[in-house]
N, C-alpha and C positions, 0 to 999 in steps of 0.2 A: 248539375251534370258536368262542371268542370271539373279538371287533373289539379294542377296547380294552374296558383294564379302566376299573371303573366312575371309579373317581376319576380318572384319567387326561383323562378327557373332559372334569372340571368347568371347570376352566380354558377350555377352549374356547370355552365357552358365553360365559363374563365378555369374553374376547378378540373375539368376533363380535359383541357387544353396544357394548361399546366402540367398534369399529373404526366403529358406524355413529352414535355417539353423543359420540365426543370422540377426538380426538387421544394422550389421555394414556395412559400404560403399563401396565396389570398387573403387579402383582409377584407373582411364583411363589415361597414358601417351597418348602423342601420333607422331606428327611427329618431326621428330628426324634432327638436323643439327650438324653437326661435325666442329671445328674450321678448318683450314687448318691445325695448329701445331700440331691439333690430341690432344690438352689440354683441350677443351672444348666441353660439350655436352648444347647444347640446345634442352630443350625439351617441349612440350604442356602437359598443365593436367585439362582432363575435369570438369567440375561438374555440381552440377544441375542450376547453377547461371551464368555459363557461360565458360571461360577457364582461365587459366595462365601459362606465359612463365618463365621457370625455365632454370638455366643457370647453369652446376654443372661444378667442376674441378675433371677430371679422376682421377689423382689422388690424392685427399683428395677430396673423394664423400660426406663429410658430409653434412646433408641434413642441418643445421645448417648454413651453409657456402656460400649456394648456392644463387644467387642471383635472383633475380625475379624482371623481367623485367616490366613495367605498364607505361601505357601513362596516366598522371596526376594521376595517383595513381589507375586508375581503375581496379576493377580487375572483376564485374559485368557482361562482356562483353565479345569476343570473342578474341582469341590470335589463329595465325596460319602460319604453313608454315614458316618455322624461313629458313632463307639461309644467310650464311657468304660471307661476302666481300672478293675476293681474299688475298686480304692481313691482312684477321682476324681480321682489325680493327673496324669493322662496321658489326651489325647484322642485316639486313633488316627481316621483320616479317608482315604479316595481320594482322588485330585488326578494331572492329567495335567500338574502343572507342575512338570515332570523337566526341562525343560532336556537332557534326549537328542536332538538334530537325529535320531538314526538311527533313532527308534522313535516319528516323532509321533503322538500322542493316545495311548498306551500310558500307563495308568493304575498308579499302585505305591500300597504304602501310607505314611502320611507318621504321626507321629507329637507333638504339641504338650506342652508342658510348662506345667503351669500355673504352675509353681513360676517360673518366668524368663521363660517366653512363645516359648518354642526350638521351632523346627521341623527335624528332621533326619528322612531318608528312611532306612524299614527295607527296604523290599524292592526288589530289583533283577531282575524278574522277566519274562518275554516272554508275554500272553495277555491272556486276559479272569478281572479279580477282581469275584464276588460274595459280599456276605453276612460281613463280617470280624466276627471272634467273639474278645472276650480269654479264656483261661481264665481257669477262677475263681479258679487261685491268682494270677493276672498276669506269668504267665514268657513267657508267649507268643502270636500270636494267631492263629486258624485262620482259613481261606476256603476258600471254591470256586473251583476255580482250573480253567480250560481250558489247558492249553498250550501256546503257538503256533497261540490262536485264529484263524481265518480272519472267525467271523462268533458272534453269541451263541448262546450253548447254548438254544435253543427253537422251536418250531416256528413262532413268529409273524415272525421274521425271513424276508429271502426266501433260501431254499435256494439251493446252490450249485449251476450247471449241469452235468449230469448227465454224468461220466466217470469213466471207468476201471473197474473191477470194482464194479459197482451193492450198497453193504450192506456193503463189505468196506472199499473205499478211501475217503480221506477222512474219516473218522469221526472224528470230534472226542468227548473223557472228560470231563465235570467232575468232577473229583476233588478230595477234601476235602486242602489242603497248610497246613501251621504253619512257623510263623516263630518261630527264638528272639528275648526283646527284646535282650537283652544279647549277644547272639552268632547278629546276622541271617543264619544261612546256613538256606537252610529245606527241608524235605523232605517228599512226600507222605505223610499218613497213611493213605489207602484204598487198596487192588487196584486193577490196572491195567484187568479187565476189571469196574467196577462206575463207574458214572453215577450221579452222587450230587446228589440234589436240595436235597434242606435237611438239614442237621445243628445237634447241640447237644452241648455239652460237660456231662459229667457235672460233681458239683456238687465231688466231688472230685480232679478233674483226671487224674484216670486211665483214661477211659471218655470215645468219645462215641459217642452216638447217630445213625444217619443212615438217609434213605431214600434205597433205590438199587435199579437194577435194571441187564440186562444193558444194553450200548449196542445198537444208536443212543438216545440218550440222550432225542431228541425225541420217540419214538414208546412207549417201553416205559413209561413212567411211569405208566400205567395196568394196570400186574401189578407196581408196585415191591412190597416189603418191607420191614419196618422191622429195622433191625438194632443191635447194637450192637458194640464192637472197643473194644479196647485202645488206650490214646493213648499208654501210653509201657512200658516194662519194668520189673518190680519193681525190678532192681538201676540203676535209670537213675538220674540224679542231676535229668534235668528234661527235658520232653517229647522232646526231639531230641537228647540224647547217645547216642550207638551206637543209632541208631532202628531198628528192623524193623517191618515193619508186622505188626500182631498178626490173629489169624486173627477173619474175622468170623462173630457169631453173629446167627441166625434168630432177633429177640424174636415177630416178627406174620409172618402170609404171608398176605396176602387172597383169594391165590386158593384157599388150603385151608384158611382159617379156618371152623368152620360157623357159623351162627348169621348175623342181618342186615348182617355188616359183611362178607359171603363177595363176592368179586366185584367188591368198591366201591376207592376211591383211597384214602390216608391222607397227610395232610399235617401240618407244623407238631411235631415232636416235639421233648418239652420233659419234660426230669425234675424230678421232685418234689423237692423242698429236700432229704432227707436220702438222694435219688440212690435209694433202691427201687423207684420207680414213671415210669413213661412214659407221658404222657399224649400225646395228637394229636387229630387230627381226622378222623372216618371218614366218608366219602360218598360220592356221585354225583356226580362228578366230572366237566366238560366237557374242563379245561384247567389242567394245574398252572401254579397262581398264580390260576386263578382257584378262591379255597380258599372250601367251605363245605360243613357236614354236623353231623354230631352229636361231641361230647365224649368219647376213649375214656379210659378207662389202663388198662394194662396192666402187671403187673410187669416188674422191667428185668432178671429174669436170664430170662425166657421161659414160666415154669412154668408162669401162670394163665392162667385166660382173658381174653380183652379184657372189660372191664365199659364199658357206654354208660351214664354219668353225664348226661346231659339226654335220656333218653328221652321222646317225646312233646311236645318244646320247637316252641313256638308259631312261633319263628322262626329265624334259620340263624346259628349263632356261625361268622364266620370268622376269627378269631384269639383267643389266651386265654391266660394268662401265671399261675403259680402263683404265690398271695399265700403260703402255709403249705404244710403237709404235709396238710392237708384240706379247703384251700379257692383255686378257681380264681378267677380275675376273666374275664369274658367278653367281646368284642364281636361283637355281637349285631346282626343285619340282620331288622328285623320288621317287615314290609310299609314299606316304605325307610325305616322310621326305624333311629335306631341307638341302643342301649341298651348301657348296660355294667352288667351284673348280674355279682355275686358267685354261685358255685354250691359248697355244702357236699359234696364228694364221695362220704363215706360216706353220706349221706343221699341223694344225688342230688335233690338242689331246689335252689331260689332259696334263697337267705339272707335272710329279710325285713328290708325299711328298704333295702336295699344296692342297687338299681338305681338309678343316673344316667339319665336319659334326655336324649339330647341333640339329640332331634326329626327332621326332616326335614332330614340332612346327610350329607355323605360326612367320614369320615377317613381319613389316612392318617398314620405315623409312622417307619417303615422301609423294607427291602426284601420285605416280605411284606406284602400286600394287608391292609390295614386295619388293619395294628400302631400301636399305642402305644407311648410310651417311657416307662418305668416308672423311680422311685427306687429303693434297696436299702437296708431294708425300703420296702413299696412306703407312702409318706403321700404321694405324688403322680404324678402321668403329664401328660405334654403330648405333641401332636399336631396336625397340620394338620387343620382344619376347613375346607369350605366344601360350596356347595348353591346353587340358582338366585337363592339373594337374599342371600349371603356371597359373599364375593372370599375366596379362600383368606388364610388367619393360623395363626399359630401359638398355638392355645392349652393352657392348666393348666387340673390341677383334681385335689381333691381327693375325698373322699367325702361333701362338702357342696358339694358342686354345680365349676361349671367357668367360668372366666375371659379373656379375651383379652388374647394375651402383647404382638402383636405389633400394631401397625398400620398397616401399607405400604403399604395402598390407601384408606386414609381419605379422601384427596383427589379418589377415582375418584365419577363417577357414579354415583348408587345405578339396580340393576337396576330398568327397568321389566317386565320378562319376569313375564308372571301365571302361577302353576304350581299344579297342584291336583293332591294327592294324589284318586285317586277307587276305588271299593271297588265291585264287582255280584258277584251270584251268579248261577254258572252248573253244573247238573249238582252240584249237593250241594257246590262248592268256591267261595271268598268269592275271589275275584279282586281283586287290585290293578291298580294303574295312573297314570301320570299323564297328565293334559292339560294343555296348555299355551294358552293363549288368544290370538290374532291380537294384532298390535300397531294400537292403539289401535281396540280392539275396539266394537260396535257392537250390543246384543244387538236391535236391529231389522233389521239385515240376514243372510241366510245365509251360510255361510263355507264352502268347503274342506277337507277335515280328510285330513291322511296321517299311516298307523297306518306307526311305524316300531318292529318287532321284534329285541329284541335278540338278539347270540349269544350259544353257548351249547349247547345249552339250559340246563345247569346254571348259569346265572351270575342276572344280574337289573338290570333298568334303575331307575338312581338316580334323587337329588331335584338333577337336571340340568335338564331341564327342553329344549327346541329353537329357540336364538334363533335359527338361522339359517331355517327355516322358519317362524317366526309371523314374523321380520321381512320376509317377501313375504308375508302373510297369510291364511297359514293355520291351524287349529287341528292339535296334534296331539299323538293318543295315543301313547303309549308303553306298553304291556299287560306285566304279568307274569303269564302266563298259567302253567299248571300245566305242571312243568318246571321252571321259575325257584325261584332261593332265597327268603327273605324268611318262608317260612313251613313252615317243617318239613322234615323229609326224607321224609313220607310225601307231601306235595306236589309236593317235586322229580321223586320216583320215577315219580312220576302219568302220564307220555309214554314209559314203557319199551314198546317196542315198539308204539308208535301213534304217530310221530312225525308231525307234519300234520291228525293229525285234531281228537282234542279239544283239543289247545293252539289249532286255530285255531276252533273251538267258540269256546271262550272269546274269544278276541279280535273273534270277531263281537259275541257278546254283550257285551262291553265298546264298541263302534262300535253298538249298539243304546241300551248305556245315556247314550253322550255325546250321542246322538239327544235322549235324551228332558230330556236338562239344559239345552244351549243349542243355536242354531239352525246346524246344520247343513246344506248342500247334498246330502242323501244319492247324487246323480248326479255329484257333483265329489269322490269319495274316492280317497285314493292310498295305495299301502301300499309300503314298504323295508325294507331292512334286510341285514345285512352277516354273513356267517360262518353262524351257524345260521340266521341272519334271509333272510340270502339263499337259502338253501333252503325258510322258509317263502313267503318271495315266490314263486318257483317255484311249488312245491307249490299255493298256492292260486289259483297262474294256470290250474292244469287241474282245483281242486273250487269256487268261487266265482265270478259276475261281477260281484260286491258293487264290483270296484273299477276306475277307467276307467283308472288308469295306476298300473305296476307298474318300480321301478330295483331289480334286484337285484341284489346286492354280491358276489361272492366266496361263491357259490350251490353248491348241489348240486341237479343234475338225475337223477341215478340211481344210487341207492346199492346197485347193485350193479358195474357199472366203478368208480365212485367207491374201493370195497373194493379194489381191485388197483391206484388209480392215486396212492393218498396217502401221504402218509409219515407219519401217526400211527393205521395199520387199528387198533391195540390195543382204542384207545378204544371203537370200535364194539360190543366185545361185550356188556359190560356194560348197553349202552342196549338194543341187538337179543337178545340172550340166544343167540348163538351166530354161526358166521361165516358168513359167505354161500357158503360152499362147502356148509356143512353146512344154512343153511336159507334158498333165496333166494327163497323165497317170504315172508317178511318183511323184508326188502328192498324187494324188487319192490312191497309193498303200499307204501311210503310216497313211491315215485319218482313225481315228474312227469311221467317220459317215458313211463311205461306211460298215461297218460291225458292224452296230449299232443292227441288230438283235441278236449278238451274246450276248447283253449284258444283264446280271443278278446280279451283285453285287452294293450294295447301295451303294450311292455318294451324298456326299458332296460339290460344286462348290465356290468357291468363287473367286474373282475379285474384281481391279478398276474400278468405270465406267470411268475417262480417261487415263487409259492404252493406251500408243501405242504400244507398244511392245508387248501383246498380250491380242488384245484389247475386252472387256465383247461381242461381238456379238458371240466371240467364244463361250464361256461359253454359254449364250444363247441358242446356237445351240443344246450342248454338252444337257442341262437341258430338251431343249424343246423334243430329240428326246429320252431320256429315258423315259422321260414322256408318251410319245405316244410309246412306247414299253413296259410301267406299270412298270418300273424299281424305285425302292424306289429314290428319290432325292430331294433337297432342293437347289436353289440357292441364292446365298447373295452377294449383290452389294453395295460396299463400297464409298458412294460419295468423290469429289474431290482427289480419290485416283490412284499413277499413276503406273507405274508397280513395284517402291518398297515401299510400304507403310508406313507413315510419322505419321500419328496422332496416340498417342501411349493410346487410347480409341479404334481406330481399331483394332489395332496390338493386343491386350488385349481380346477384343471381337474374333478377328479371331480365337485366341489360345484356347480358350474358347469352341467353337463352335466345333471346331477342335474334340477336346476331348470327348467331349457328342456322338458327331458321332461313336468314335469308341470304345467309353463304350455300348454306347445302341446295335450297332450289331456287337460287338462283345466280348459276356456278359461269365463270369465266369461261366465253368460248372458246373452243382449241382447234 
């Protein structure tokens, strides 16, 4: 039930900032691969023509110097996903520049030779590749592969229009497929009836781990299980001679695990160096990808029980990568800053001296939310940085602090966007937040202020900050109210079954404390927001008139149709504690429409019509019954759009619309 992920959006902010302040370009680095010698960063760099892969040396970053990697010379086309061969000789990389007229923008994987600088294509293959993995001994490299993809394996894509046998037909597998190097014919390694989310390859190439569950693939991820299978056969000579796919075994099952990990998602599985142990990430989960909760391991033949190595952790690791056999490296979301601590497993604590703190930013460095790209052994990692006052880069760093690799936008304008981390207590819980302050602010006059809530719940709004609303002049909150990562998982947990109430407790009291800091209009407030956010908007258009105008996004108005009309019910249980057949009366307590008479403040609705994740009948609802309760509203339905919006005429339009609604009611007093 999240919008975009967090770092997804930073760019945005730099881009709408710009567009009102200079002509000049943004450069988008993007995923990031590290040599194993720690000498070499590979990295991606968007544009509006398409990507290229840059290759720099840590130290002598001359951008001069750097080499750029192209198959036949193209650079028109798409570059992605760079991963190093164990032994750093070989760059494996995406790229849709195949040169196939019959299969345009159909992605293979390409391979680079450091030794001569050669690019030749391994794979010849029809779908969607995520996630390409070398094994460790370097004979081969695995992926997630869909087969004669229609559209990406997830729920945030817009779904396909509804035919044929509803659950049966059309269902699309991501399954885990390996590629020999030296004899590219390649063959699935998972079950035909298993959707497989993230994998990792054991450390000795005979094993890998993965989470999977039955298909539809978008929906079940919240009852996956962690598993592990066979990569190849004793008497095999290398992953894919006389392949069979080996039978898989049950290491975790969440939903009959006992103990605090019963119920919750697990993400990110990653074996300990000498392949015993299986670590991941267990939690309260919104949206696979969007990954955060607490530290597990678990042995990797199944026997033990899971152990929670950062019990009682102050803030939410969503990625973590094992330095030894007893000690993890973490990144760490604590109230939006981001922290990379070391954590001693046997011991389960911090490792003193060992946290980097890298302050008020987002990173990213691969295809998993918040990855860095680590050496082998690890003496360094780089990653894309940026935050409302960084333009995205590519930076190193070691265990004495971190440096700037790259610098693309040196040229650009510095942001003038003001962002304030801000902190209130509400109900025994230290709430975060940011505000963002009007452009060229005025602290003698009153301002405006729209609280925009992120989705979710499980997820959390960055140190992004909202140029596009303080540059028409307004302040505005962004709340991590209780629900949100950033600080625990007994935080997260904090809205199981009260969804609307005390999260939005809190966010009052956060629009109480921005009161008492700078001068606000308290009759000119506006609150938004998209995915969960647009359920909160909803919801608190029938327990609040705190606000004179309300744009909700890709909303839930009653989450009991909602239960029969989406394509990811799973997730529901774990938040509600059972299904609405079995309890709709907790349901019913957190829907709008049951207290639709309360409502008086104008709304704005917007949606995809193929949303599955919260799909336009909501909105619908949401429209028809303010309607019939005389409440001002407008709703707009964006064709072929699915819950995160793709055509950037909609995206343009939405923002647009957005604005007018909370000019017109909520107009400068005279």
């Amino acid at each position: 039930m999240r919008f975009f992920a967090r770092l997804a959006a930073v760019p945005v902010v730099f881009a709408s900032i710009l567009a009102a302040q200079s002509p000049a370009r943004l450069h988008y680095p993007g995923g990031v691969a590290l040599s194993p010698d720690g000498a070499t960063v590979a990295w991606t760099l968007r544009s509006a023509e398409g990507s290229t892969l840059h290759l720099t040396n840590v130290a002598d970053p001359d951008p001069a110097k750097e080499t750029i990697v192209a198959v036949n010379g193209a650079t028109n086309c798409s570059y992605g996903d760079p991963v190093w061969s164990p032994d750093g000789a070989t760059l494996a990389f995406i790229s849709t520049c195949t040169g196939e007229k019959d299969k345009p923008g159909q992605e293979q994987i390409f391979l680079w030779s450091k030794a001569d600088g050669s690019v030749k294509q391994l794979t010849h293959v029809t779908g969607n590749i995520e996630q390409p993995a070398w094994s460790p001994d370097g004979k081969a490299i695995a992926f997630l592969f869909v087969e004669n993809a229609t559209r990406s394996a997830g729920a945030l894509d817009a779904m396909p229009p509804w035919d044929g046998v509803i659950g049966e037909d059309h269902v699309e597998i991501q399954k885990v497929y390996c590629v020999d190097i030296d004899n590219p014919s390649g063959t699935f390694l998972t079950p035909d009836n298993f959707h497989v989310y993230e994998f990792a390859w054991a450390p000795d190439t005979k094993s890998i781990a993965y989470i999977a569950a039955k298909p539809p693939g978008e929906n079940n991820w919240w009852v996956a299980k962690l598993y592990v299978q066979p990569a190849i056969r004793s008497e095999d000579s290398g992953p894919l001679a006389k392949h069979t796919i080996g039978i898989p075994r049950v290491v975790l099952d969440p939903t009959t695990v006992s103990g605090p990990l019963h119920g919750l998602q697990i993400a990110v599985p990653r074996y300990s160096p000498d392949g015993k142990r299986i670590a991941f990430i267990g939690g309260l989960m919104s949206d696979q990808g969007s990954t955060g909760g607490d530290i597990w391991v678990v042995n990797a033949d199944g026997k033990s029980a899971p152990t929670d190595i950062t019990p009682n952790i102050d803030g939410t690791p969503s990625y973590f990568i094992w330095i030894n056999d007893n000690r993890i490296g973490i990144v760490e979301d604590r109230r939006g800053r981001i922290l990379l601590p070391d954590y001693n497993v046997a011991k389960r604590a911090y490792i003193d001296g060992s946290v980097i703190d890298l302050g008020e930013v987002s990173v990213s460095g691969g295809p998993i939310k918040d990855a860095i790209a680590v050496s082998n052994p690890l003496t360094n990692f780089a990653f894309v940085q940026s935050s409302y006052k960084l333009a995205p880069e590519v930076w190193v760093g070691t265990e004495n602090g971190v440096k700037q690799l790259t610098h693309l936008n040196d040229g650009l304008p510095k942001s003038t966007l003001k962002v304030e981390s801000i902190e209130w207590k509400n109900e025994g819980f230290d709430v975060q937040g940011w505000l963002t302050y009007p452009k060229d602010y005025d602290p003698a006059k009153k301002y405006p202020m729209i609280v925009e809530v992120h989705g979710g719940p499980s997820a959390s709004a960055g140190p992004r900050g909202s140029a596009q609303w303080a540059s028409l002049g307004y302040f505005v909150l962004q709340p991590n109210p209780r629900g949100s990562f950033g600080q625990g998982e007994k935080f997260v947990q904090a809205n199981r079954k009260d969804f609307g109430y005390g999260d939005l407790r809190d966010i009052l009291a956060g629009v109480d404390a921005v009161e008492k800091k700078v001068s606000i209009d308290d009759h000119r407030l506006g609150l938004t927001g998209w995915s969960y956010g647009g359920f909160m908007s909803m919801f608190a258009e029938t327990q609040t008139n705190r606000f004179a105008a309300i744009v909700a996004g890709a909303g839930i108005s009653d989450w009991k149709s909602y239960y029969g009309e989406n394509s990811i019910d799973q997730w529901m249980i774990p938040f509600f504690g059972a299904s609405v057949y079995d309890d709709p009366a907790v349901y019913a307590k957190s829907s709008a429409i049951e207290f639709i008479k309360n409502a008086k403040t104008p709304m704005l609705i917007i949606v995809g019509d193929r949303d599955g994740e919260c799909p336009a009948p909501q909105s619908f609802e949401m429209w028809h019954a303010l309607k019939a309760e005389g409440v001002k509203t407008q709703l707009v339905i964006y064709p072929n759009e699915g819950h995160g919006f793709r055509d950037p005429a909609h995206v343009k339009d939405r923002a647009e619309r957005s604005a007018k609604w909370f000019a017109e009611y909520m107009p400068e007093s005279k």
